[in-house]
Predicted model as a PDB file, atoms N, CA, C, CB and O in Angstrom, pLDDT in the B-factor column:
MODEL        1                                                                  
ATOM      1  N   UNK A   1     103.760  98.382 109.109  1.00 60.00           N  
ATOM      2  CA  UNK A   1     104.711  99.019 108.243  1.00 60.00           C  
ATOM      3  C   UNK A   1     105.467 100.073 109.030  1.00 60.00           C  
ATOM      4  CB  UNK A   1     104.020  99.628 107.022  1.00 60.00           C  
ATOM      5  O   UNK A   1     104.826 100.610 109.933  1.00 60.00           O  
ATOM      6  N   UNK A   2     106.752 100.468 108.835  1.00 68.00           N  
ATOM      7  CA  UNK A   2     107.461 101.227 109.163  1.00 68.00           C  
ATOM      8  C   UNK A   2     107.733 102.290 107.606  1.00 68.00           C  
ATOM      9  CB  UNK A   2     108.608 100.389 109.873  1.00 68.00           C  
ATOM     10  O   UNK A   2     107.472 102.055 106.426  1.00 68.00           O  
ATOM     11  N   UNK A   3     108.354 103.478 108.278  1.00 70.00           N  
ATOM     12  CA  UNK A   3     109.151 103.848 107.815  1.00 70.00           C  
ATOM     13  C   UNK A   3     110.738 103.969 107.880  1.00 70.00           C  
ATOM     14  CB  UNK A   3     108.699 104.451 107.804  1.00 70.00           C  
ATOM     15  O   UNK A   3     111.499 103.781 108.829  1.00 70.00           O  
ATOM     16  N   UNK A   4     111.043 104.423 106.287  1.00 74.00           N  
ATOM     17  CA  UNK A   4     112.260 104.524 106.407  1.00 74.00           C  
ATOM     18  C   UNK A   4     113.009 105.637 106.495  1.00 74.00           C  
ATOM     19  CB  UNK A   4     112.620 103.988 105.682  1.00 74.00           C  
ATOM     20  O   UNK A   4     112.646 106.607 105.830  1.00 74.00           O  
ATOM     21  N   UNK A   5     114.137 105.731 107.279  1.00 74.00           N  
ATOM     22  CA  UNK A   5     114.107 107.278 107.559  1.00 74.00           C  
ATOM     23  C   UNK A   5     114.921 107.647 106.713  1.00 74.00           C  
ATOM     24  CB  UNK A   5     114.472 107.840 108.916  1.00 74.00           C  
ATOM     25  O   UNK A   5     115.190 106.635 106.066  1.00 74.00           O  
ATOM     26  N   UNK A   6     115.586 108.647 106.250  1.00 83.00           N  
ATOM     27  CA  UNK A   6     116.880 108.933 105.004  1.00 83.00           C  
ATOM     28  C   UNK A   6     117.297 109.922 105.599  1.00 83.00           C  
ATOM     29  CB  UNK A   6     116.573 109.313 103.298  1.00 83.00           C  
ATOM     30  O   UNK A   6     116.310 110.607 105.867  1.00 83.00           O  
ATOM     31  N   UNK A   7     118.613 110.610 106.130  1.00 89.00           N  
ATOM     32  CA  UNK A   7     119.246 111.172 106.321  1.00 89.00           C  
ATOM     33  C   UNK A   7     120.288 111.959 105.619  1.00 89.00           C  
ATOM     34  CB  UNK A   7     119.360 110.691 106.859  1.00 89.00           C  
ATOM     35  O   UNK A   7     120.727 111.243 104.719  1.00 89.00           O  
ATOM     36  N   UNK A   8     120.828 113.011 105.625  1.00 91.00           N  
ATOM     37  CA  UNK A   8     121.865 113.669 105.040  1.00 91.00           C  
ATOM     38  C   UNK A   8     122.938 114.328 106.116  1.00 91.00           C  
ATOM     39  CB  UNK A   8     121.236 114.702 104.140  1.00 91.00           C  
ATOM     40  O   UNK A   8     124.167 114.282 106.073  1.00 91.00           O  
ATOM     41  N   UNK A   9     122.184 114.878 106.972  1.00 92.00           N  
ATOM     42  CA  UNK A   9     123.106 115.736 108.028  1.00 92.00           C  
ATOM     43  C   UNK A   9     122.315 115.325 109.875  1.00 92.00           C  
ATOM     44  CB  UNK A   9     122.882 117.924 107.454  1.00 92.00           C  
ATOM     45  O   UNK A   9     121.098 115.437 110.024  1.00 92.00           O  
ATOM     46  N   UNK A  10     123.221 114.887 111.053  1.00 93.00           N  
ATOM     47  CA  UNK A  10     122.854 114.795 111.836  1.00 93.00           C  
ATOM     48  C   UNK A  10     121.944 114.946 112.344  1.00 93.00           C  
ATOM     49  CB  UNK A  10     123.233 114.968 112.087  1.00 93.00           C  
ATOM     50  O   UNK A  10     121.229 114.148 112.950  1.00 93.00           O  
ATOM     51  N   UNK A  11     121.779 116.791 112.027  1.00 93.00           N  
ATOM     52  CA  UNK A  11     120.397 117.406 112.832  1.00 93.00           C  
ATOM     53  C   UNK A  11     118.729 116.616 112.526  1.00 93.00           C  
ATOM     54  CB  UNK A  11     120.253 119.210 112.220  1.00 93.00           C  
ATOM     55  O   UNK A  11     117.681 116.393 113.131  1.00 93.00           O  
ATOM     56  N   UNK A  12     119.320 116.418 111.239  1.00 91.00           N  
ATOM     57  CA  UNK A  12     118.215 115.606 110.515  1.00 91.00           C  
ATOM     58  C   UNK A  12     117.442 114.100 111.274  1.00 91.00           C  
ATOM     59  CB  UNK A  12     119.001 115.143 109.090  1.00 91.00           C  
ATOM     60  O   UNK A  12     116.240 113.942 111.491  1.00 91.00           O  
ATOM     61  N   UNK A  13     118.688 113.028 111.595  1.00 89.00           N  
ATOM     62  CA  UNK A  13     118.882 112.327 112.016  1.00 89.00           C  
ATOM     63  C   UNK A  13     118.052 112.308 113.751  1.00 89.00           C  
ATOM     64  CB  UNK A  13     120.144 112.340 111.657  1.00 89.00           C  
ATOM     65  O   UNK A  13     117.236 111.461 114.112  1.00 89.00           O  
ATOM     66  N   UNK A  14     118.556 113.484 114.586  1.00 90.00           N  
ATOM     67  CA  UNK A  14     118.088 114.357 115.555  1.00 90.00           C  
ATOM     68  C   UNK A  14     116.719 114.340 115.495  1.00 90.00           C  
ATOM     69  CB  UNK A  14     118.583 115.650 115.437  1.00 90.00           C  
ATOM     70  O   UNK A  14     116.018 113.803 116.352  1.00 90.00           O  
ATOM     71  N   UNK A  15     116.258 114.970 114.404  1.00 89.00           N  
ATOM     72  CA  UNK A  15     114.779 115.631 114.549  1.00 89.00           C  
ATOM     73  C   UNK A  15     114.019 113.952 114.299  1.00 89.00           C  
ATOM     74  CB  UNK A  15     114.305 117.194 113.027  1.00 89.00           C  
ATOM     75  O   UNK A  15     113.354 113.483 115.223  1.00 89.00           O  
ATOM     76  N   UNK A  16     114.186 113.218 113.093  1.00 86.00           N  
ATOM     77  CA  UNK A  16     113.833 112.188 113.270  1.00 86.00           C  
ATOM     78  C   UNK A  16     113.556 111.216 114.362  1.00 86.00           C  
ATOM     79  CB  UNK A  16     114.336 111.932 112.746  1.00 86.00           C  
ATOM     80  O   UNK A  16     112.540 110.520 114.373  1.00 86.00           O  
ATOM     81  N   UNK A  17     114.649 111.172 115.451  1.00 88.00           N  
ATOM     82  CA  UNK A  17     114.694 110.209 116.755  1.00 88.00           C  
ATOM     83  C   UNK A  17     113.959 110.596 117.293  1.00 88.00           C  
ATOM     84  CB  UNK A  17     115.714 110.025 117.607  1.00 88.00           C  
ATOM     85  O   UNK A  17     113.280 109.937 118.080  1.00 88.00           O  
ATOM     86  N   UNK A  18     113.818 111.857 117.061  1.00 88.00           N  
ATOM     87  CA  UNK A  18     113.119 112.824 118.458  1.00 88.00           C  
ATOM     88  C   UNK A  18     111.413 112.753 118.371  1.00 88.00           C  
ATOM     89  CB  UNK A  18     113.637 114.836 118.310  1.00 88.00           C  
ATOM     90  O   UNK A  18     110.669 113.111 119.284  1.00 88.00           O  
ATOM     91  N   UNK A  19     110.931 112.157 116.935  1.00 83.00           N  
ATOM     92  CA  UNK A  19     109.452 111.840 116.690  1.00 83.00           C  
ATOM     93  C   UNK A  19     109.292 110.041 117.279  1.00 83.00           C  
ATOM     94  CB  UNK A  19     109.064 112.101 114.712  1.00 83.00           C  
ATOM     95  O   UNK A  19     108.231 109.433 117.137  1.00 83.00           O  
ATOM     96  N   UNK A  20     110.291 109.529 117.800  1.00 85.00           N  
ATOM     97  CA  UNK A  20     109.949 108.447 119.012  1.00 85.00           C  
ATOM     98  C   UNK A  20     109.336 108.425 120.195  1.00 85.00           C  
ATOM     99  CB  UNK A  20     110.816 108.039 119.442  1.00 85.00           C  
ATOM    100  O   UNK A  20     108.798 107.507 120.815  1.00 85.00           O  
ATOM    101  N   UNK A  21     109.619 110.510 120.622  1.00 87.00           N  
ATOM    102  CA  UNK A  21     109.427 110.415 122.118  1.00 87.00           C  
ATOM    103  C   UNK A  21     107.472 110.941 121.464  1.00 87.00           C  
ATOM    104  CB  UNK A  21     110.798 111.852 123.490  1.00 87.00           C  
ATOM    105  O   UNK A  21     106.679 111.488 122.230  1.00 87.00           O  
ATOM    106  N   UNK A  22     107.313 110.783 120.786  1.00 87.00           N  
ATOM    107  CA  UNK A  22     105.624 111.264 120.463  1.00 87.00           C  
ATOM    108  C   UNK A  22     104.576 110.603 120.681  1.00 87.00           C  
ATOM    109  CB  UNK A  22     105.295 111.483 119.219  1.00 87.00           C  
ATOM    110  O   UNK A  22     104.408 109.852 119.720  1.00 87.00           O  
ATOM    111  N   UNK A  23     103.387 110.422 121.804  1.00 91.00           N  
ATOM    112  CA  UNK A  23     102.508 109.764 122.179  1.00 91.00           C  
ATOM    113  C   UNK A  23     101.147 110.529 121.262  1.00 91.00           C  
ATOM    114  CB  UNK A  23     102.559 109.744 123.803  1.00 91.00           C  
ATOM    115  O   UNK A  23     100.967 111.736 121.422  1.00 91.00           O  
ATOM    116  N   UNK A  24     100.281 109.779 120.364  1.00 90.00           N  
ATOM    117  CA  UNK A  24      98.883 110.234 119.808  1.00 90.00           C  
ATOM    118  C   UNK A  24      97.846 109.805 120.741  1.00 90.00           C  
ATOM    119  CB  UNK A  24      98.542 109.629 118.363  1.00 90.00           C  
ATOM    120  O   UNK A  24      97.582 108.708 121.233  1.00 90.00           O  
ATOM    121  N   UNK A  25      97.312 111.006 120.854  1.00 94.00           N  
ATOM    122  CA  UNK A  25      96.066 110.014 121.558  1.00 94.00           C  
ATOM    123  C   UNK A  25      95.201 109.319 121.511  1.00 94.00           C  
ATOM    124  CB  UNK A  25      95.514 110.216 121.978  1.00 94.00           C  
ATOM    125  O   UNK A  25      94.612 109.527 120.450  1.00 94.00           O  
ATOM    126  N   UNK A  26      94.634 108.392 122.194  1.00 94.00           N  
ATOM    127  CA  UNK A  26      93.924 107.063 121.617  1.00 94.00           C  
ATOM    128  C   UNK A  26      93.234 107.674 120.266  1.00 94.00           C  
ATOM    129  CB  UNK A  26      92.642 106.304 122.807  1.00 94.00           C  
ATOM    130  O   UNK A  26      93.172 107.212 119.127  1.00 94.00           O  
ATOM    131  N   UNK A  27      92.659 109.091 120.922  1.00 95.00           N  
ATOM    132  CA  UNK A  27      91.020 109.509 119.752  1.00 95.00           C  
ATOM    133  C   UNK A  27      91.722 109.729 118.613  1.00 95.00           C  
ATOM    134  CB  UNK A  27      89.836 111.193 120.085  1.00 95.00           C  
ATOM    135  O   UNK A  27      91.108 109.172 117.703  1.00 95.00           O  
ATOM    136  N   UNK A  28      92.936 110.390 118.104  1.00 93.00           N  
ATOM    137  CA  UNK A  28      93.387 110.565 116.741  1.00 93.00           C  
ATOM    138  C   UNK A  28      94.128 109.529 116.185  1.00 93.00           C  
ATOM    139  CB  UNK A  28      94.122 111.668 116.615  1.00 93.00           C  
ATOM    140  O   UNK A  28      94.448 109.525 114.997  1.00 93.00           O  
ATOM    141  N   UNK A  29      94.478 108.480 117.121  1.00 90.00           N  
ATOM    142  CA  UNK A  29      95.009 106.994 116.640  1.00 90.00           C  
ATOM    143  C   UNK A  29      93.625 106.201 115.803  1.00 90.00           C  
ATOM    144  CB  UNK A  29      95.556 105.932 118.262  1.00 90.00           C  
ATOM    145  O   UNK A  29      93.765 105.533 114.778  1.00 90.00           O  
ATOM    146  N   UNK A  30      92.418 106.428 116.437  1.00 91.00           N  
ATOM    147  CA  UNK A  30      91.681 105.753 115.705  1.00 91.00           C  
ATOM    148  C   UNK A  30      91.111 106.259 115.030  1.00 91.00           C  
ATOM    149  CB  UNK A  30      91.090 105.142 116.095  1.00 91.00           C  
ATOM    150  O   UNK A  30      90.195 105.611 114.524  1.00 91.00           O  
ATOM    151  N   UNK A  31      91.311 107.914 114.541  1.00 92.00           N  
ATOM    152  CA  UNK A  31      90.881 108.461 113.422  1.00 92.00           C  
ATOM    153  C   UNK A  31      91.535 108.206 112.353  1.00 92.00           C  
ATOM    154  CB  UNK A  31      90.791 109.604 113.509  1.00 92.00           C  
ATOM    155  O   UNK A  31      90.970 108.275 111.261  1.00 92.00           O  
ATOM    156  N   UNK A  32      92.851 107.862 112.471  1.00 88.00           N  
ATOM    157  CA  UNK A  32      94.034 107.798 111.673  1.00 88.00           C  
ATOM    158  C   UNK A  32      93.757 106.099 111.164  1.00 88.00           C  
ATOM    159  CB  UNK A  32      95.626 108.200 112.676  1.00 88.00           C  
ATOM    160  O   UNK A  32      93.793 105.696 110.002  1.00 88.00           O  
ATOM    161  N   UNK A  33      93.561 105.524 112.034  1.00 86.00           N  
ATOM    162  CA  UNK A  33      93.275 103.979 111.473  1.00 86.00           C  
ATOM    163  C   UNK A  33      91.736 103.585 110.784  1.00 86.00           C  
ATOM    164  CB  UNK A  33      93.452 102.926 112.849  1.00 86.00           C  
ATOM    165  O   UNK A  33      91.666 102.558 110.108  1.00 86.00           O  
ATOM    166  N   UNK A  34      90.254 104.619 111.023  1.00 89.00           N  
ATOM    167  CA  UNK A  34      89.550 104.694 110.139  1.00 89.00           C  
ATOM    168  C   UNK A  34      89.960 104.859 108.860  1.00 89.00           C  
ATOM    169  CB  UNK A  34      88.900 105.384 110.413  1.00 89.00           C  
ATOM    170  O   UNK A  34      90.086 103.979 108.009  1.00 89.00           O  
ATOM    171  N   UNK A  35      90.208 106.275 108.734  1.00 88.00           N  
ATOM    172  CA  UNK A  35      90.985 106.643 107.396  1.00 88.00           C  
ATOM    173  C   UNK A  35      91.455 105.651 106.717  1.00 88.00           C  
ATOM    174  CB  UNK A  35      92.092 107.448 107.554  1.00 88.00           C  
ATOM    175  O   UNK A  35      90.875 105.399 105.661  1.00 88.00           O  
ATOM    176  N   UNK A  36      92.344 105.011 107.018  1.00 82.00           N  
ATOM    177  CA  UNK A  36      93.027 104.144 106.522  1.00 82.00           C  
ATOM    178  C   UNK A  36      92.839 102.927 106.035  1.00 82.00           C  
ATOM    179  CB  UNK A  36      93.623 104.063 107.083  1.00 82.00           C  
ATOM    180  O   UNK A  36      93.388 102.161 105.242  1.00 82.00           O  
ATOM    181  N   UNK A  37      91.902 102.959 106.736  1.00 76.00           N  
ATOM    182  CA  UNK A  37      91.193 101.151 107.231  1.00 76.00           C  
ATOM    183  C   UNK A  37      90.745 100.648 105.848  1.00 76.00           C  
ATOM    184  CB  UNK A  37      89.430 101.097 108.525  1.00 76.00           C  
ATOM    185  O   UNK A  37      89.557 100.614 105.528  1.00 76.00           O  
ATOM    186  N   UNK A  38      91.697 100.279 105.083  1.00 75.00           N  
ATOM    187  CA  UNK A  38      90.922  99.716 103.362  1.00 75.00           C  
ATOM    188  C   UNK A  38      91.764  97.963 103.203  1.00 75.00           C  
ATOM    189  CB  UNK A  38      91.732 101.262 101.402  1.00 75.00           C  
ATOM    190  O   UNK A  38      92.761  97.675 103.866  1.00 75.00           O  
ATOM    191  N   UNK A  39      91.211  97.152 102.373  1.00 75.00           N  
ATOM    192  CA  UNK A  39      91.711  96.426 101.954  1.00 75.00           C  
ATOM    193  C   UNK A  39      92.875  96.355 100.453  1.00 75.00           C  
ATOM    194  CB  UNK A  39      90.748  95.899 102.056  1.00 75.00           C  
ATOM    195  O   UNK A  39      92.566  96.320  99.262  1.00 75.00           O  
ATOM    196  N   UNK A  40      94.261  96.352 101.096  1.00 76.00           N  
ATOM    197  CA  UNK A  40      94.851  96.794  99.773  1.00 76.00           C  
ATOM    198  C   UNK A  40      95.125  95.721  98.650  1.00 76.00           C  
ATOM    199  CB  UNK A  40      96.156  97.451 100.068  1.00 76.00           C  
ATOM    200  O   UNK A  40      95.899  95.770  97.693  1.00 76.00           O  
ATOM    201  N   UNK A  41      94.323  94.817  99.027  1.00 78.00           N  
ATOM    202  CA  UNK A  41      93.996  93.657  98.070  1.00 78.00           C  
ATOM    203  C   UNK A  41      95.352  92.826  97.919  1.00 78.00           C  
ATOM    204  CB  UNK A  41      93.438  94.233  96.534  1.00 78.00           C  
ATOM    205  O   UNK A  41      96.223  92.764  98.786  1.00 78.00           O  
ATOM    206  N   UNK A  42      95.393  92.017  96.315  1.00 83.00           N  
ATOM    207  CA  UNK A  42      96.094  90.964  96.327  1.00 83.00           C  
ATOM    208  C   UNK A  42      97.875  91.455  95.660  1.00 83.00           C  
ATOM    209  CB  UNK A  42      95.123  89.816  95.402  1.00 83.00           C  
ATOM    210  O   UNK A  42      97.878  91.641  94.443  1.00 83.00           O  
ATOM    211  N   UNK A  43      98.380  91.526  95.920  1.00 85.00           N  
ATOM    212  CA  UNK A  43      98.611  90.203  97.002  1.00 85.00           C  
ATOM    213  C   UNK A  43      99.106  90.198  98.356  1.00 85.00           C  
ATOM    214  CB  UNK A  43      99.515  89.325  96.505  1.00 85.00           C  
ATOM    215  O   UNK A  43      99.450  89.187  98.969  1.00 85.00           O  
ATOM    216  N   UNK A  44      99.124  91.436  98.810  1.00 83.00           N  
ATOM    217  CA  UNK A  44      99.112  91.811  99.842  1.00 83.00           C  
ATOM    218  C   UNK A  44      97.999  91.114 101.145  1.00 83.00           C  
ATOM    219  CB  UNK A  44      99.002  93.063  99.476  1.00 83.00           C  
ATOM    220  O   UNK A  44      98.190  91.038 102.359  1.00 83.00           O  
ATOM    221  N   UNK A  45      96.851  90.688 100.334  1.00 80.00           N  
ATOM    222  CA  UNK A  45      96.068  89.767 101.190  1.00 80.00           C  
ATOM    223  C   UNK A  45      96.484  87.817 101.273  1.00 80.00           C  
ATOM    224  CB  UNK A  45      94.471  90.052 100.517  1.00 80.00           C  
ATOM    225  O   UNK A  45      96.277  86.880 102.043  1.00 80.00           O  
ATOM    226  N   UNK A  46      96.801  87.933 100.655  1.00 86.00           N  
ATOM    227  CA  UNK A  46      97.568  86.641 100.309  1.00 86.00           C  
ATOM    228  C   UNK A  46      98.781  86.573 101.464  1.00 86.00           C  
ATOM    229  CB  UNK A  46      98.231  86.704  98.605  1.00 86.00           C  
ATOM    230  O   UNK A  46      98.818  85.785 102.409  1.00 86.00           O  
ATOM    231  N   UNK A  47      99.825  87.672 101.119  1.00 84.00           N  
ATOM    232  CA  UNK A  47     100.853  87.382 101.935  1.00 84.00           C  
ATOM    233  C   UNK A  47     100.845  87.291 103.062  1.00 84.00           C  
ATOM    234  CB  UNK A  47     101.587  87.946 101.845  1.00 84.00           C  
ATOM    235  O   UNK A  47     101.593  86.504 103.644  1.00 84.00           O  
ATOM    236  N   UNK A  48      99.663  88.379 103.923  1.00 81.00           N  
ATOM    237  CA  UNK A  48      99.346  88.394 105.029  1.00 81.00           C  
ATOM    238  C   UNK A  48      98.893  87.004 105.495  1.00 81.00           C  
ATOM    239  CB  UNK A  48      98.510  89.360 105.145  1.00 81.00           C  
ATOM    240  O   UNK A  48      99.601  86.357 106.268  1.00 81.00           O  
ATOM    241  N   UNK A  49      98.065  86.672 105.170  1.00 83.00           N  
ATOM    242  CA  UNK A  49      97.317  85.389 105.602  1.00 83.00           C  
ATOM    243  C   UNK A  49      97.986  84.031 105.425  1.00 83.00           C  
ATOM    244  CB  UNK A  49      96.057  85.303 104.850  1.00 83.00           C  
ATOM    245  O   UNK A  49      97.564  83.050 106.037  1.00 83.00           O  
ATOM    246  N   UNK A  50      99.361  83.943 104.326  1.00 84.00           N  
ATOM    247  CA  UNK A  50      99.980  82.699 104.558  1.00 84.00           C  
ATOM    248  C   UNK A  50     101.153  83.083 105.210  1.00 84.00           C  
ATOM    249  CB  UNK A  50     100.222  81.860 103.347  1.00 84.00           C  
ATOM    250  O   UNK A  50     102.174  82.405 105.090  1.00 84.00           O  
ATOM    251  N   UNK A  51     101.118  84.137 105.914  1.00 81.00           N  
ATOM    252  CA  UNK A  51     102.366  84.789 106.681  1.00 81.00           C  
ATOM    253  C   UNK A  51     103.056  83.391 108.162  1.00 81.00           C  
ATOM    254  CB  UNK A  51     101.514  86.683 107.594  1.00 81.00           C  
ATOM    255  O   UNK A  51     104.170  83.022 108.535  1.00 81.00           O  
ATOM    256  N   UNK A  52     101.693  83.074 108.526  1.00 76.00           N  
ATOM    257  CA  UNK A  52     101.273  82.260 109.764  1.00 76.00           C  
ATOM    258  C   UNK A  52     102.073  80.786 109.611  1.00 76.00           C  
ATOM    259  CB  UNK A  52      99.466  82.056 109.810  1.00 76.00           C  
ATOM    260  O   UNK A  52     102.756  80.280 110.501  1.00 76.00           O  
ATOM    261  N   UNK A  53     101.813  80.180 108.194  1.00 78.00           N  
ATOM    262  CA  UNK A  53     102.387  79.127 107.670  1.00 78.00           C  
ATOM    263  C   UNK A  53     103.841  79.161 107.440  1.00 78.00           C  
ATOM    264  CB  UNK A  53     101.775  78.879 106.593  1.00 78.00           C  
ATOM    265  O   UNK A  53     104.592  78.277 107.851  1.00 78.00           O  
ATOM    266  N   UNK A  54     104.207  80.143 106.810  1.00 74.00           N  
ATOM    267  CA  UNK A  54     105.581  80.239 106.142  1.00 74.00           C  
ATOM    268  C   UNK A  54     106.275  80.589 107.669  1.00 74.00           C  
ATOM    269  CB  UNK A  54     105.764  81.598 104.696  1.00 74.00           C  
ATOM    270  O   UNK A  54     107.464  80.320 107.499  1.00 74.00           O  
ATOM    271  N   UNK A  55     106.152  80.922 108.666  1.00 72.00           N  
ATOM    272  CA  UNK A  55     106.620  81.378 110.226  1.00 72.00           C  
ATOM    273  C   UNK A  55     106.577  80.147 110.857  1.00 72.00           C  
ATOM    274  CB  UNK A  55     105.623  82.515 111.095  1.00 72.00           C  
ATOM    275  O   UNK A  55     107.330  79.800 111.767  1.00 72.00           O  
ATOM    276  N   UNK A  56     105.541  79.382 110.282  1.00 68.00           N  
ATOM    277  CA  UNK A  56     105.150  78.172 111.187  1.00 68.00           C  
ATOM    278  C   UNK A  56     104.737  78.086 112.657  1.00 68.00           C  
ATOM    279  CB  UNK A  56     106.141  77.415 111.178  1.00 68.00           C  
ATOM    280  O   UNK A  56     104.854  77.225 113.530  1.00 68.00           O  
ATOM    281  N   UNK A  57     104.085  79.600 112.576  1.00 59.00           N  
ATOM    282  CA  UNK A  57     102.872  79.682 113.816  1.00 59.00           C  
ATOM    283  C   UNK A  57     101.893  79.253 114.012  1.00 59.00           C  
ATOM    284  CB  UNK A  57     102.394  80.530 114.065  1.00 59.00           C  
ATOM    285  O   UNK A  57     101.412  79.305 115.144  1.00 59.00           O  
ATOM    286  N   UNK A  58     101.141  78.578 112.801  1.00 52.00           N  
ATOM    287  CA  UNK A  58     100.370  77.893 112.779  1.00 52.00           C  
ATOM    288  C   UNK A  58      99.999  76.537 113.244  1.00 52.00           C  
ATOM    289  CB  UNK A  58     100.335  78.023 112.055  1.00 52.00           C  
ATOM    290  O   UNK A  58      98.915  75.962 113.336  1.00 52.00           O  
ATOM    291  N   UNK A  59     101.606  76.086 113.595  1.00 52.00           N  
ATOM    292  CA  UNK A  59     101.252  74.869 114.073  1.00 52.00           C  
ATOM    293  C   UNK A  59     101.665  73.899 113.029  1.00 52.00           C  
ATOM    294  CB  UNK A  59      99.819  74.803 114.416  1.00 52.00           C  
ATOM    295  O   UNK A  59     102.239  74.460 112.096  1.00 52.00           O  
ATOM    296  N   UNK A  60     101.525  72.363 112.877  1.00 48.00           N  
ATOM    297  CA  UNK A  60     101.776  71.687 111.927  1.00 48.00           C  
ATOM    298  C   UNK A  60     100.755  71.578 111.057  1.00 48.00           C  
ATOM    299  CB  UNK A  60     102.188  70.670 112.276  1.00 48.00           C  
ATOM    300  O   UNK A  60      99.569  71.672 111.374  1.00 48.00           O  
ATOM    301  N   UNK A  61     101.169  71.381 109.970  1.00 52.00           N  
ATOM    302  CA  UNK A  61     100.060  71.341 108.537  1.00 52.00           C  
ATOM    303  C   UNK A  61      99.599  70.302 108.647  1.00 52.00           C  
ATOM    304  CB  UNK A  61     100.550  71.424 107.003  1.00 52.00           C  
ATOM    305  O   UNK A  61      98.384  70.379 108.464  1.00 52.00           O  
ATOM    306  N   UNK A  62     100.101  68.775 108.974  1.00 52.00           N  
ATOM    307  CA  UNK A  62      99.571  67.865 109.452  1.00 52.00           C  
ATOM    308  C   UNK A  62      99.529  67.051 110.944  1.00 52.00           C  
ATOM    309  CB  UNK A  62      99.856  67.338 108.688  1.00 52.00           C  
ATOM    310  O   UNK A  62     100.426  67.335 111.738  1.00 52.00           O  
ATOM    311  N   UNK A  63      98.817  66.348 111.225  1.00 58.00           N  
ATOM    312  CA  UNK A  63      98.720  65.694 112.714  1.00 58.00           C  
ATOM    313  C   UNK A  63     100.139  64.978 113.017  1.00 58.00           C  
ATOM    314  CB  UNK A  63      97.392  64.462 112.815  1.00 58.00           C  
ATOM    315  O   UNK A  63     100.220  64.648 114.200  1.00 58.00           O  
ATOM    316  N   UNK A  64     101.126  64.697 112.346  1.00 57.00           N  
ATOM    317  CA  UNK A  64     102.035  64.063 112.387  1.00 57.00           C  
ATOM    318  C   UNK A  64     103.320  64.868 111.489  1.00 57.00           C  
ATOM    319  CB  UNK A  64     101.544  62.762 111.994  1.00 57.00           C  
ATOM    320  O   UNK A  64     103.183  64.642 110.286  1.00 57.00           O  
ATOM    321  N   UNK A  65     103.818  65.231 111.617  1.00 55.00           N  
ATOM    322  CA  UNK A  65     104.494  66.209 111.103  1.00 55.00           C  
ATOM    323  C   UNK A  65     105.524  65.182 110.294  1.00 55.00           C  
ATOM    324  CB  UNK A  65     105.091  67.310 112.240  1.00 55.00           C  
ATOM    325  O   UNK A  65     105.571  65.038 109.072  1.00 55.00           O  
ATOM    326  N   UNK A  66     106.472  64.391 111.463  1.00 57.00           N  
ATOM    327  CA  UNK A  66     106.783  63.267 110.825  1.00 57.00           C  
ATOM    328  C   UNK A  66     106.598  62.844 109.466  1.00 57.00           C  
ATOM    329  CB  UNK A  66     106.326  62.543 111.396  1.00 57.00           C  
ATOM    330  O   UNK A  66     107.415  62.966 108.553  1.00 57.00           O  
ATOM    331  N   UNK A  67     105.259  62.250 109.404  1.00 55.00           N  
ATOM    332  CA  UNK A  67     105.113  61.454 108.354  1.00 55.00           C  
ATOM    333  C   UNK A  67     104.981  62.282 107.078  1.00 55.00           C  
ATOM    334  CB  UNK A  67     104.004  60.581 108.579  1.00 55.00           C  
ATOM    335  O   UNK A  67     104.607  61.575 106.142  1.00 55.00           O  
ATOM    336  N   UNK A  68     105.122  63.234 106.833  1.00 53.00           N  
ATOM    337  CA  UNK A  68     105.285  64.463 105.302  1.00 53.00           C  
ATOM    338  C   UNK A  68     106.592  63.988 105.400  1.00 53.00           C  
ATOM    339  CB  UNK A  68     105.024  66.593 105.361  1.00 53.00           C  
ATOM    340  O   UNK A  68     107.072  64.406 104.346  1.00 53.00           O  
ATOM    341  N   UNK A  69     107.310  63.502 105.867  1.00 57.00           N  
ATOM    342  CA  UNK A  69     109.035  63.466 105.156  1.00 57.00           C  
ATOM    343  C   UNK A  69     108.885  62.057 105.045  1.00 57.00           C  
ATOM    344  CB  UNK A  69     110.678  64.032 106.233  1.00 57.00           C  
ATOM    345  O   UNK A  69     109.895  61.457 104.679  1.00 57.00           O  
ATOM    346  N   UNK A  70     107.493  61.141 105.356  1.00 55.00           N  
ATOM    347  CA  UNK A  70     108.398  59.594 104.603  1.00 55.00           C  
ATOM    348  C   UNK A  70     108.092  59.296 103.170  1.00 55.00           C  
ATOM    349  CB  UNK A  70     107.916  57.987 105.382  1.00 55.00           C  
ATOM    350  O   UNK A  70     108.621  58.334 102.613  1.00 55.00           O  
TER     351      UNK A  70                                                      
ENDMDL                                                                          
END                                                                             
């Protein structure tokens, strides 16, 4: 997930870019991803997991890809 940034006045815009140049370190990156670390259920688990299919990273659904269109 990202955020989205919202702006009104440049400086704003400024201070925002400027939290790109920010490195965490490993140890509070993975404090931050404990914390966090929950299952936010359905359907958010759903989407994730047929994400692969609908991209078609998965590969073909069948051995012959072909033959689903005869």
């Amino acid at each position: 997930m990202h955020p989205i940034v919202g702006v009104r006045r440049l400086d704003q815009l400024q201070d925002n870019l400027g939290a790109l140049d920010i490195t965490l370190p490993t140890e509070l990156v993975a404090r931050l991803e404990a914390a966090t670390g929950f299952d936010i259920g359905c359907p958010h688990g759903f989407i994730r997991d047929m994400q692969s299919l609908v991209d078609g990273e998965a590969g073909a659904l069948v051995d012959d890809p072909q033959s689903a269109l005869r």
